[in-house]
N, C-alpha and C positions, 0 to 999 in steps of 0.2 A: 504494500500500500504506500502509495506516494501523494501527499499534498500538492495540491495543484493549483494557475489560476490556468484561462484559457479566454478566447473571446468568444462571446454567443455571435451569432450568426446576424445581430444586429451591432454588431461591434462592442456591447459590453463585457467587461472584465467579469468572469463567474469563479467564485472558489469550490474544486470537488476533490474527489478523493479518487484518484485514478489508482485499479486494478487492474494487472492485464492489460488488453485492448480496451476496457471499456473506462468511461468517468462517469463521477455520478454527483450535479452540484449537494451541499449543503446548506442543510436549511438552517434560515434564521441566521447565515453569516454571509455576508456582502465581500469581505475583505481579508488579506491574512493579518492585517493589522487587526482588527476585530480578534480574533482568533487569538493573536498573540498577547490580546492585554487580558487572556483567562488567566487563571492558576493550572497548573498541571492536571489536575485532575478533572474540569470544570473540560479542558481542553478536551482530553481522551475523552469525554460523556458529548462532544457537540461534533466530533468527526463520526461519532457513530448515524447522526443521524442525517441521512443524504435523499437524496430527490431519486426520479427515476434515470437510473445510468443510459449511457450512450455510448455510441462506439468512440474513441479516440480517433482514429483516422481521420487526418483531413484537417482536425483542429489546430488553431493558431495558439500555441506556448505561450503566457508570458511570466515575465521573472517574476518568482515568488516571492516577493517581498512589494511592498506598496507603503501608501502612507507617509508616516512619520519613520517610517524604518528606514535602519545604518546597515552599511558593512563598515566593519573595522577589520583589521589584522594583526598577526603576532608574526614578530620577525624573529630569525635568527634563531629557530626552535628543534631544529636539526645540525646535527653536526655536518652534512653536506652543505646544508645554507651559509653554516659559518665560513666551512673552507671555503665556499666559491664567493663570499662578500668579502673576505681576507685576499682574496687573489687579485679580484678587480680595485680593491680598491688604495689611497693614496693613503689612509689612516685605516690601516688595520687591526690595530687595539683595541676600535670602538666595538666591532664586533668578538672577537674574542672575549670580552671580558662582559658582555651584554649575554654571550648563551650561557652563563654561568653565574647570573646574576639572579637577587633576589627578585627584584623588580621584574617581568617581560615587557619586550617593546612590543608596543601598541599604538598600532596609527588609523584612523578613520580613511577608508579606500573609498566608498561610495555612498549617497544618498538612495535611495531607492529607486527613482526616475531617471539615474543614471547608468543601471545595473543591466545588463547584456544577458540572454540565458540562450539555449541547445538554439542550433541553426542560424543563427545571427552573427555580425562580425566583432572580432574583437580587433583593438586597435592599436598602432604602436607611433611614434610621434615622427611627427617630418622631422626634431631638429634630434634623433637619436640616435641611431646609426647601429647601436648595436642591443636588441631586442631579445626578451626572452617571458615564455609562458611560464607560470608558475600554478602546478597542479596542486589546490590543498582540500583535505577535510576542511570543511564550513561546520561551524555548532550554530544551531540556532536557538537564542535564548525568548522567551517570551519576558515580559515587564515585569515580573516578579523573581529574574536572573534564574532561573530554573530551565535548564537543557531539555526542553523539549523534541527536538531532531536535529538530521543532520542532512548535508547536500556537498555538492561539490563547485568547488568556486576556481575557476582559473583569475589568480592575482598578475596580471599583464606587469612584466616590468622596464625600463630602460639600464641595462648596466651600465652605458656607459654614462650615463648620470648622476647615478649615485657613487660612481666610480670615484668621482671627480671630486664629491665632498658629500659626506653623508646627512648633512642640511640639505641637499639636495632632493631627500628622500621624497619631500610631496611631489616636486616634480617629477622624478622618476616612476612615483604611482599613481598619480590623479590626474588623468587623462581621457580624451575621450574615445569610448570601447576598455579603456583599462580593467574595465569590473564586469563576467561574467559569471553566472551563477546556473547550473543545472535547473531545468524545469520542476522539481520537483523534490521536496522536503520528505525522508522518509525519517518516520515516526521514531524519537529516542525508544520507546518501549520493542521497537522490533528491531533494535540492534543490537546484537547478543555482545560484544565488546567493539565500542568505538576504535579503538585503544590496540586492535588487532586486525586493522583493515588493509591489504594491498592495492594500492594506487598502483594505476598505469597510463603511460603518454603515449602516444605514438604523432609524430608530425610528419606530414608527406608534402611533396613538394611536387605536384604534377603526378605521375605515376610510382613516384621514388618516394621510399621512407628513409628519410634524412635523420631523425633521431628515432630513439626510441630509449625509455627508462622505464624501473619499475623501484617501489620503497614499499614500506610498510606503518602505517601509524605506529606501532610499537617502538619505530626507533625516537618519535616526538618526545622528548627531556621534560614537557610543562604537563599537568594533568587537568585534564580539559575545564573542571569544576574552577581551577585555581584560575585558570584564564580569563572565565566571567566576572569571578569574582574581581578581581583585580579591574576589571573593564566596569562593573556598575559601582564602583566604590565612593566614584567624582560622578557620573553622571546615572541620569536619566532615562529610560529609553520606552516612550509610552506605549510603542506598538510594535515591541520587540526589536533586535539586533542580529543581526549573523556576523560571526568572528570567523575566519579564516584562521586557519591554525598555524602557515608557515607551509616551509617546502622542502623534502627531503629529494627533492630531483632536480639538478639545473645542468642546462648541456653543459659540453666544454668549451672554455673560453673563446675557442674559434667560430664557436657557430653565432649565429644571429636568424632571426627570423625575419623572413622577406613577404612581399604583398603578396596574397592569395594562399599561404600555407595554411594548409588544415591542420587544426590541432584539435585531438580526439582521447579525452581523460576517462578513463573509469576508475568506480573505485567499488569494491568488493560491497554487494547491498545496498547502496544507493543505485547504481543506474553508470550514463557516460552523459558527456558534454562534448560538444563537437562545434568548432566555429574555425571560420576562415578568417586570416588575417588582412586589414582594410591599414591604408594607411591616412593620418591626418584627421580633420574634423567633419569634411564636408557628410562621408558614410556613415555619420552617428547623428545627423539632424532631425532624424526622425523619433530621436529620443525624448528631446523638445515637445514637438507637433505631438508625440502618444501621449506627452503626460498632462499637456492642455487639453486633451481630447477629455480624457478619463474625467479630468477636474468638472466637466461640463456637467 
């Protein structure tokens, strides 16, 4: 069972609960912001109760997340992350001494209007030059910091931005296309260990697969509870957050990603993400235009 939103056939945004081929909206809930400002238990009693299902096919994804909802992210939460942000970069310290720290880094990636999901493009910047996907576990917390589900979020990066000085960081991540996120939230209770999940990338390049990685949550150093926690301490969050947990896969320094690569993430019980690489601002304008539409 995967949380879903999708568009009706009149162009509005419906929330269901997609099994299999088929979805079936939710009653009595409009939005996953709705949803997300239950308590845990209040939640699990309202995905039970769904409309008459329908076949999936055909239907239009949108990211799940809406509203007042964030992505954030946890950096440097693998030891792969650390070597390959040690490697690129001009001050190497700051990371080293950051995955061993009490504190985790934590950065806001996306508003929700800004948020990219399965078959759409994700983007990498004109003034960048050297480009990379970053495949993570997403925790999704509802407004009461309690781990409701999880999904899979590709964190778009620029290395050689951050490379350059690690204040550079927002620009290296907040971009437009920077934030994509799988179609579809599967339920904390149907994940037998977060904590024990295999990720996988594959990017192709035409008919050619140019990379391929594979990691496992279990080598993530922070323990996903502790990450909320630390993330609603100072703030907020009325109609929930997804945190991104880091990345235990990053090519090798020689590569970069170019216009049109497909990048195609799974991860063991949530599902895959699959999006083409766009470059610049103009193939994310319709980010805008969907999220004045919805507001109407």
């Amino acid at each position: 069972m995967h949380l879903v939103r999708y568009q009706s056939s009149e162009g509005r945004p419906i929330v269901g609960v997609r099994t299999g081929d088929t979805v079936a909206p939710l009653e009595g809930i409009a939005t996953i912001a709705e949803l997300l400002r239950l308590p845990l238990a209040d939640l699990q009693e309202a995905v039970t109760k769904t409309g008459t299902a329908l076949s999936a096919d055909g239907l239009k994804w949108l990211p799940p997340i809406d509203g007042r909802g964030e992505v954030w992210c946890a950096g440097v939460t693998y030891e792969r992350s650390r070597g390959a942000r040690m490697e690129e970069s001009t001050e190497q310290s700051v990371y080293d001494k950051v995955y061993t720290a009490d504190r985790p880094e934590l950065f806001q990636k996306a508003p929700a209007w800004r948020v990219v999901t399965d078959g759409e493009p994700v983007g990498i910047r004109v003034d960048s030059g050297h480009d990379v996907p970053e495949p993570e576990l997403a925790v999704v917390a509802n407004s009461h910091g309690e781990i409701v589900g999880y999904t899979i979020c590709n964190d778009m990066s620029s290395r050689s931005i951050e490379g350059v000085n690690p204040l550079y960081v927002p620009q290296a991540k907040l971009f437009a296309g920077g934030c994509a996120l799988a179609s579809g939230i599967r339920p904390a209770w149907e994940v037998d260990d977060p904590k024990d999940l295999t990720i996988d990338i594959v990017i192709r390049r035409g008919d050619d697969e140019v990379f391929t990685g594979t990691t496992s949550t279990a080598k993530l150093i922070r323990e996903l509870q502790d990450l909320i926690d630390v993330l609603f301490l100072p703030n907020d969050f009325p109609d929930g957050v997804i945190l991104a947990t880091g990345t235990g896969i990053v090519p090798e320094f020689a590569f970069t990603l170019g216009q049109g690569d497909e990048i195609k993430i799974s991860i063991d019980q949530l599902g895959t993400l699959t999006n083409t690489v766009a470059t610049g601002r103009e193939p994310f304008a319709f980010l805008a235009e969907q999220n004045s539409e919805e507001k109407r």
